[in-house]
Structure formats: structure tokens, C-alpha cells
C-alpha positions in Angstrom: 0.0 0.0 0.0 1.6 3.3 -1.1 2.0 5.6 1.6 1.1 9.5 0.9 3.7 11.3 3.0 2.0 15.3 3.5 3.4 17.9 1.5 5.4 20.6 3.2 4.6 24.2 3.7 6.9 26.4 1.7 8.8 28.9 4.3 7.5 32.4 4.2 3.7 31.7 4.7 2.3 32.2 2.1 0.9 35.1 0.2 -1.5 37.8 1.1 -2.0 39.4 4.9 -0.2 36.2 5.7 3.0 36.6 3.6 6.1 36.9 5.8 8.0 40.4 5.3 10.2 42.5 6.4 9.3 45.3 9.7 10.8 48.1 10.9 13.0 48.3 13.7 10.3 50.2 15.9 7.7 47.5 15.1 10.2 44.7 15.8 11.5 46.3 19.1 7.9 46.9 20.3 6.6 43.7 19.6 9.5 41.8 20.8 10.3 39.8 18.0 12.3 39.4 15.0 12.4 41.5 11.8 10.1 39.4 10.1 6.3 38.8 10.6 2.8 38.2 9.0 0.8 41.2 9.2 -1.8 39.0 10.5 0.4 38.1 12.8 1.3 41.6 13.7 -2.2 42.4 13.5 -2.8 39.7 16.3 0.2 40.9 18.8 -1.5 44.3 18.5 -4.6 43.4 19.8 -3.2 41.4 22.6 -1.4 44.3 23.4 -4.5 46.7 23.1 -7.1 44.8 25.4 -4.4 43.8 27.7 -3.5 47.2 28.0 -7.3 48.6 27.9 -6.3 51.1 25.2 -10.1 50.9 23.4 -11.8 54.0 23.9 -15.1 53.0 26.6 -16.9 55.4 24.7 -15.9 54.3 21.3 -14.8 50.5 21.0 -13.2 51.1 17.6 -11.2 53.8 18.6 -8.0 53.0 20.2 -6.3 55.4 22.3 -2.9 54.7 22.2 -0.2 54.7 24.8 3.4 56.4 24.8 4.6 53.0 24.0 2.8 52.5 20.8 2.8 56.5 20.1 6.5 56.4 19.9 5.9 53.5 16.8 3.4 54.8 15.1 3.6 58.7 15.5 -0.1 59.6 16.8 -2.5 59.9 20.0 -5.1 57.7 18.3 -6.1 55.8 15.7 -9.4 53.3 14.8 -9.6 49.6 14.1 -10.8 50.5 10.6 -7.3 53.0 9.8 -5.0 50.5 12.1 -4.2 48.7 8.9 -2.6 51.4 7.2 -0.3 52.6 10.2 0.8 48.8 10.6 1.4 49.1 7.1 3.9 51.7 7.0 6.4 49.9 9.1 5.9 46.4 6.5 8.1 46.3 3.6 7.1 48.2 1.0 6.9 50.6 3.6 3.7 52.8 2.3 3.4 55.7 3.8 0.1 56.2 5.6 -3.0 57.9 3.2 -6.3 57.9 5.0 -7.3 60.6 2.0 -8.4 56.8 0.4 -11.1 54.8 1.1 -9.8 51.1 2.1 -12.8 49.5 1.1 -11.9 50.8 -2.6 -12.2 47.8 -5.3 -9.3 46.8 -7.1 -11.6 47.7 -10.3 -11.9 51.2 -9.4 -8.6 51.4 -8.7 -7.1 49.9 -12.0 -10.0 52.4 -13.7 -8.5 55.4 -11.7 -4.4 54.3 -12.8 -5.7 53.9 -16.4 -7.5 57.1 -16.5 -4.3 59.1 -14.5 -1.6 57.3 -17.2 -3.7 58.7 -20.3 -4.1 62.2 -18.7 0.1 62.3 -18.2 1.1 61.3 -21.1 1.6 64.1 -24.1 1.4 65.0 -27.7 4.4 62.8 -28.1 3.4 59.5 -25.7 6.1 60.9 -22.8 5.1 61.3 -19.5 4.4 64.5 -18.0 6.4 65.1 -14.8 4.9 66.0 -11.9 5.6 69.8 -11.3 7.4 70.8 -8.1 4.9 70.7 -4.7 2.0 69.3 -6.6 2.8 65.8 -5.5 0.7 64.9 -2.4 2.3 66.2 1.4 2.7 64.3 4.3 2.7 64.9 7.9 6.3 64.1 9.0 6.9 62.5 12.7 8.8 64.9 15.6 12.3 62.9 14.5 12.0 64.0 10.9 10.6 67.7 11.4 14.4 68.2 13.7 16.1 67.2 10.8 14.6 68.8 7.5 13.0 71.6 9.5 9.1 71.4 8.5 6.5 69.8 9.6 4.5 68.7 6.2 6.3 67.9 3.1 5.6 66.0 0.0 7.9 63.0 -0.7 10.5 64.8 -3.3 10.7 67.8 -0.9 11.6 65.5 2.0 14.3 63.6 -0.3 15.7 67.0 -1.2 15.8 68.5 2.6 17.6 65.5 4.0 20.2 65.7 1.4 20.8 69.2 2.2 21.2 68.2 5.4 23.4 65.3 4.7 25.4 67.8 2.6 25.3 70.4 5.2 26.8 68.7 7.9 29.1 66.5 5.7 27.8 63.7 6.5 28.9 61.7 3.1 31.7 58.9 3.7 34.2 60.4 1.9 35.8 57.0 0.8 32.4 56.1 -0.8 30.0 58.8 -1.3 27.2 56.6 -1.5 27.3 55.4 2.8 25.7 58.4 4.8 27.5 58.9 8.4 24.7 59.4 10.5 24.9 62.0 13.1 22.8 62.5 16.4 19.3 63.6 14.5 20.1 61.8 11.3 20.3 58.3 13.6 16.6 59.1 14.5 15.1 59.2 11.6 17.1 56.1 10.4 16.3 53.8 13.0 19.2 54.1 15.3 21.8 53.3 12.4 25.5 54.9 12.8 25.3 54.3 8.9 23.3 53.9 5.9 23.5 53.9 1.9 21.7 55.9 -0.6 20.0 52.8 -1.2 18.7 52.1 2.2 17.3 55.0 3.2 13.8 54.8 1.8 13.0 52.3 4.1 13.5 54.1 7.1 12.4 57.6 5.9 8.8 56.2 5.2 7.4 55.3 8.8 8.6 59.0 9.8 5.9 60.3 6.8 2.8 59.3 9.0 -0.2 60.4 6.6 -0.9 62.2 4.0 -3.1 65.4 4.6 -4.7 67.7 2.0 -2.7 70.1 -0.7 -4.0 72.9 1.1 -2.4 72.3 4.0 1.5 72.6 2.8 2.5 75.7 0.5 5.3 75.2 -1.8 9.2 77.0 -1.5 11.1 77.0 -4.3 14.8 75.5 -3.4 18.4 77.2 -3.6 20.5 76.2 -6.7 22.9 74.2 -4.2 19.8 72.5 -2.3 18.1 71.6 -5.7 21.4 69.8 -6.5 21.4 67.8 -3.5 17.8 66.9 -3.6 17.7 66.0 -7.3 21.2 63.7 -7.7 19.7 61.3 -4.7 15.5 61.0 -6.1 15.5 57.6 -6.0 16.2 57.4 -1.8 
């Protein structure tokens, strides 16, 4: 009689919420475990933490009022069950910044509709895409750490790229043996997770969980850039 032996699970758990990834350091320091998790795991460990800690507002249940411990991870006083998701996400690789300008219960069809329709309005005479001009790109609200160093407290994406590089330039901060490792100073180390050191390549990853949500246009008013800060800003986009 032939014996059917059961098939293995392949490692990383799958895809989906339960795909293993990549966390941030805050995350992983919080929750006490290793740099890589299941958001429905994380998801899980949070609400331990929560009811444990009776952090639910008594007169909202879905409201969680959150405690200096989880403030200092995710950068505000509060947050519901329903936006949770998207903090959580911002310290999962790919990282997303958090938008609560979007709907999360939008379909993937409307969605896909709304990319289609936004890649036919960029494009010109000649089938090029339009770039985006300067400010018009959506701000964020940046955490305390990252307001010390680039010295605002909303930004868009590019214009956060560009300020830490005129930092970086600044205060010399550039290995001089290889320009591409940054030699993180006291503030710098904040914002990137306690490192002494990081490329021009890593930095994305810690720069995102500092941009905690993205707030209406209205709210940030665009500065045009010196000649020497443009320079910095614009050699080092792709951070």
C-alpha cells in the first residue's frame, strides 16, 4: 500500500496578509520579536497588546487610544480599528506611507480604472510622460524625529528627499571614501532607526514610517529650493 507522506509548507507563509515580510525596527523592538512577521500576525500581537492594556476608547470601542509606547511607533495619539491597517502598514516592507485621504474598502476595479485614466491624462502629444511639477505631489505629515532634521512639519515626498540631502550635505555627512554610505549624526540616527550608517539605497525604508499620513494640498504651501539644495535633492530622487 503506497504511503502518501504530506506535502510541506513552503517557508515564508504564504501570500496575502499572511505573507512573511520584512518590519521596521520600531515595530520589531515593540513587539519583541524578529524582523520578520505576517501582518496577521502583527495584527494579532497588537490586539493582545491593546485589550491587555485597555487602550479601546469606553466610549468608542473602535477607537483606540494609544499609549506612549505605541505612540513612539506609530507617531499619533489615536487611531481606529478601521485605519490601524494602514499605520501597521507603514512599518511592513514596502513601507507605504500612511493615506487615509483613500477609502480602504476601494475595489481593485476602481482602482485599476482610476491608474488607467491618471496614465492617459500624463502622457503628451508625443506619448512621454508628464512630470509632476514641483509641490504638486501629495504632502505628508512628518513625525517629531523627521521635522528636527529637514525643519518642517509637512512635506511632499520629493521635498523630503531634497531636505535630507541638504542636510546630509550640510553637515558632511557623506563617507568620503564612498560617497554613497551616509555617516549618520545624532538627529540623522533618529530618523534612520538608530543606524550609525546607511547607503543611498537604504534610506527609503527608514524615511517612510517617519511620513505618518498624507493630509490635504491645502495644507502645505510650496518653497522654491536654492541652486545648491536643488542639487542635492535632485542627484539622490530615488532614496
Amino acid at each position: 500500500e503506497e504511503v502518501h507522506k504530506p506535502k510541506k509548507k513552503k517557508a515564508g507563509g504564504g501570500g496575502g496578509l499572511s505573507a512573511v515580510k520584512e518590519i521596521s525596527d520600531e515595530l520589531a523592538r515593540f513587539l519583541k520579536s524578529g524582523k520578520r512577521m505576517a501582518r496577521t500576525a502583527i495584527v494579532k500581537s497588537l490586539w493582545v497588546y491593546i485589550k491587555e492594556n485597555d487602550l479601546q476608547n469606553p466610549e468608542d470601542k473602535r477607537e483606540i487610544l494609544l499609549d506612549d509606547g505605541m505612540k513612539a511607533v506609530f507617531g499619533v495619539d489615536s487611531f481606529t480599528m478601521f485605519s490601524m491597517n494602514k499605520y501597521i502598514g507603514a512599518h511592513v516592507e514596502p513601507y507605504k506611507p500612511v493615506d487615509l485621504t483613500t477609502s480602504s474598502t476601494t475595489t481593485k476595479k476602481r482602482k485599476a480604472a482610476a491608474a488607467a485614466k491618471s496614465s492617459d491624462s500624463t502622457k503628451d502629444k508625443g506619448g512621454g510622460a508628464k512630470k509632476k511639477a514641483p509641490g504638486t505631489q501629495a504632502p505628508y505629515r512628518l513625525s517629531d524625529k523627521l521635522q528636527a532634521v529637514v525643519g518642517k512639519s509637512i512635506l511632499p515626498r520629493p521635498q523630503v528627499t531634497q531636505a535630507l540631502w541638504a542636510y546630509i550635505r550640510e553637515h558632511d555627512l557623506q563617507n568620503p571614501e564612498d560617497k554613497r554610505e551616509i555617516l549618520c549624526d545624532k538627529l540623522l540616527s533618529r530618523v534612520m532607526g538608530g543606524q550609525s550608517r546607511v547607503t543611498m539605497f537604504s534610506m527609503n525604508k527608514y524615511i517612510t514610517p517617519h511620513m505618518l499620513e498624507k493630509v490635504d494640498k491645502s495644507k502645505y504651501r510650496h518653497e522654491e529650493i536654492t541652486k545648491g539644495e536643488e542639487d542635492s535633492g535632485s542627484e539622490e530622487e530615488s532614496c
